[in-house]
C-alpha positions, 0 to 999 in steps of 0.5 A, a space after each residue: 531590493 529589486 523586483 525580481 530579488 522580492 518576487 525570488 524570496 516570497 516564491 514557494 518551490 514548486 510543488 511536483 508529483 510524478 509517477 515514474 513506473 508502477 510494477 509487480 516487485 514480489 508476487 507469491 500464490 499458495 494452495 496448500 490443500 488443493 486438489 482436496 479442497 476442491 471437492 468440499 463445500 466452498 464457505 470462504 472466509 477471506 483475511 486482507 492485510 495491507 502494509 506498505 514502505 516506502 524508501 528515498 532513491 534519490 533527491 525527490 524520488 521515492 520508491 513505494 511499496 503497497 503489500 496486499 495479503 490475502 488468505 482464504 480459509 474453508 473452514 479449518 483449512 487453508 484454501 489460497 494466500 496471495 501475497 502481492 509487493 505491488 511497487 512504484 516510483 515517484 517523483 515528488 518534490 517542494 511538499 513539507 514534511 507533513 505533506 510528504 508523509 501525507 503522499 507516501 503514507 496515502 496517495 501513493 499507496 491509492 494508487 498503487 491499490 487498482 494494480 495489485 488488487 488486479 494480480 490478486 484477481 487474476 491469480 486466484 482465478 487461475 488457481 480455479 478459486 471464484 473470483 476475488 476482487 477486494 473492495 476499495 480501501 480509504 486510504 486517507 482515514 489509514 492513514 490518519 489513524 496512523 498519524 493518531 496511533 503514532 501521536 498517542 504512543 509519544 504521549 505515553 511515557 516508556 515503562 519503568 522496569 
């Protein structure tokens, strides 16, 4: 066997992770009860939901999908909902599959999360609500959890009916 045939078998493929654009896919900004709503006291109460998809646009590319749903309630009604598909493409290539699902599950999702808590700001300030600027999220322990949810719903064996 020659050298260069040895250093081609032990060589892992080279690990690569690109962003290739980051961009608002959907955006919706509801205020049922306004103008109403303005004149009563302002006690909000603020619900956050997040999912995110992710789908295969070609060999090594991928397109992510953060959603971000805000709803803000005073009282009994609804003050706004903000929903937000904050999306990006990625290039991401020579990870297992571990790995891979590691990336879209968290690290895409990490950083697609500045992008969409910006148009959620700037679309509540507009709808002339106080400013909302949502916390940072930790990613990396969603996704963990999902991994455990998944892992402990296989454990369990299906119903018998």
């Amino acid at each position: 066997m020659s050298e260069a045939e040895t250093t081609t078998e032990n060589t892992a493929p080279e690990q690569q992770l690109g962003v290739q654009r980051i961009y608002v896919k959907d955006v919706s900004f509801e205020t049922p009860n306004s103008p109403e709503l303005f004149a009563g006291s302002w006690e909000p109460a603020i619900n956050v939901e997040l999912n995110s998809n992710a789908a295969r646009l070609g060999e090594d590319v991928y397109e992510v999908v953060l959603t971000v749903t805000a709803t803000c309630k005073a009282g009994d009604k609804t003050a706004y909902l903000v929903e937000v598909h904050q999306a990006g493409i990625f290039t991401i290539s020579g990870f297992d599959e571990a790995q891979l699902g590691g990336i879209i599950g968290s690290y895409c999702p990490n950083i697609l999360f500045p992008y969409a808590r910006e148009v959620i700001t700037d679309l509540v300030t507009k709808g002339s609500f106080p400013q909302l600027v949502l916390a940072p999220i930790n990613f990396d322990a969603l996704y963990a959890q999902h991994l455990a949810q998944q892992q402990g719903g296989d454990a369990q064996p299906a119903p018998v009916h």
